[in-house]
Phi, psi and omega in degrees: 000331219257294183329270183323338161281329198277319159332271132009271196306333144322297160314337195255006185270318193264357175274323166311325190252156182080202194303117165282343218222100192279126179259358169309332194240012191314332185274330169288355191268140177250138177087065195287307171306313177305302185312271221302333171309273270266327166300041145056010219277152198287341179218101169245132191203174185233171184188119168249136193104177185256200167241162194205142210223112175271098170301124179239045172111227193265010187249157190238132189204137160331091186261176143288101179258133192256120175280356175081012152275139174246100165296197160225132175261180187177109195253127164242107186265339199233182158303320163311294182306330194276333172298352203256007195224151145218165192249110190016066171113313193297123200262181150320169212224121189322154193004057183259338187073219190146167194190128186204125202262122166270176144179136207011083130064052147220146150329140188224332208218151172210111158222121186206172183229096163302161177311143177275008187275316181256027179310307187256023170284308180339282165317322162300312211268013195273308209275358144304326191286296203281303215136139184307172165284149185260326151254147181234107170267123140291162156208169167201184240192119208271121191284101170246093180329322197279327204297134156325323184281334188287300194297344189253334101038254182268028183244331193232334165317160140265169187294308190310342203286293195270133179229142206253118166201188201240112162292158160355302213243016139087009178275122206254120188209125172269154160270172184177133203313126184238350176214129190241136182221126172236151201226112166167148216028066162084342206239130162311120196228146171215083179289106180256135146292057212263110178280105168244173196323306196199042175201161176234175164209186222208153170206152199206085181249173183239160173200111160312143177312312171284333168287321160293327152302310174272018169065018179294336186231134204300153188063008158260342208293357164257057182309309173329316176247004166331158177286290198293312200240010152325318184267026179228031182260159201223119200260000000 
């Protein structure tokens, strides 16, 4: 009996740890508000209202305006928060932190940086889900055989990705994908690709088609001039 309590207990211990919380599926989850209370997350606040981009003399600033819609913002500062979440399977990339906005009890909003080790499984399992992409942003990079960032570069892209091409002044330099952007079931997805000399990392945001018309989330709230995501704003 005593094996068996000790079992059990084991069991109900490995259910508890690691990501609770799929962010992969976020347009299927119900009851929203409730889940993310009972996870405890460490910085919780609230907002009323949109965003409204205000003139104050020659200068233009963001007010709140309150329309009596109420988010929820939900900070994940700590390491504990970030074990409470995963994006299908994939976990958060340690004290990177994250931020998921609630509003009338579905997720509207996602920005977290998964492990960077697995940044471009990551991407496989984005264009599993979704689909190609509906925008692809390049940067690009002076094609130096030698350089570290070239080499990691064309070590982890696909080939269909990467493109060889010629400046002005006959300078041979590649491109190579830096934001993968998908517009589907309701939700915006923006995957960035951050290449450095000699690692790469990741950033992930999610945003609804309505929380971005309606301006709910600060550093969205000019949908008109967004780079990326201006051409899915509907006034």
């Amino acid at each position: 009996m005593k094996n068996l309590f000790v079992m059990i207990l084991l069991v109900m211990m490995s259910c508890q740890e690691g990501g609770t919380f799929d962010l992969s599926e976020i347009e299927n989850k119900t009851e929203v508000n409730s889940t993310l209370n009972k996870l405890n997350i460490s910085g919780v606040q609230t907002q009323n209202g949109y965003w409204e981009l205000r003139r104050k003399g020659d200068k233009v600033e963001a007010e709140l305006h309150n329309n009596g819609i109420i988010s929820t913002i939900y900070s994940l500062t700590e390491e504990r928060d970030e074990k409470l979440f995963n994006f299908s399977n994939f976990k958060i990339e340690k004290s990177s932190g994250g931020r998921i906005v609630e509003n009338d009890n579905k997720i509207v909003f996602v920005n977290v940086a998964l492990e960077n080790l697995e940044t471009f499984n990551v991407l496989k399992k984005l264009k599993e889900k979704l689909g190609n992409p509906d925008q692809i942003s390049y940067d690009s990079v002076i094609n130096n055989a030698t350089d570290e960032k070239v080499k990691v570069i064309l070590k982890n892209f696909e080939k269909d990705y990467i493109n060889i091409k010629k400046d002005e002044f006959d300078d041979e330099y590649i491109t190579y994908p830096l934001y993968f952007v998908w517009n589907i079931n309701g939700y915006i997805y923006k995957f960035t690709v951050i290449i450095d000399e000699t690692s790469f990392s990741n950033d992930l945001v999610i945003i609804s088609n309505s929380a971005f018309n309606e301006k709910l989330i600060f550093g969205y709230h000019n949908p008109k001039e967004d780079p990326l995501f201006k051409k899915y704003y509907n006034e």
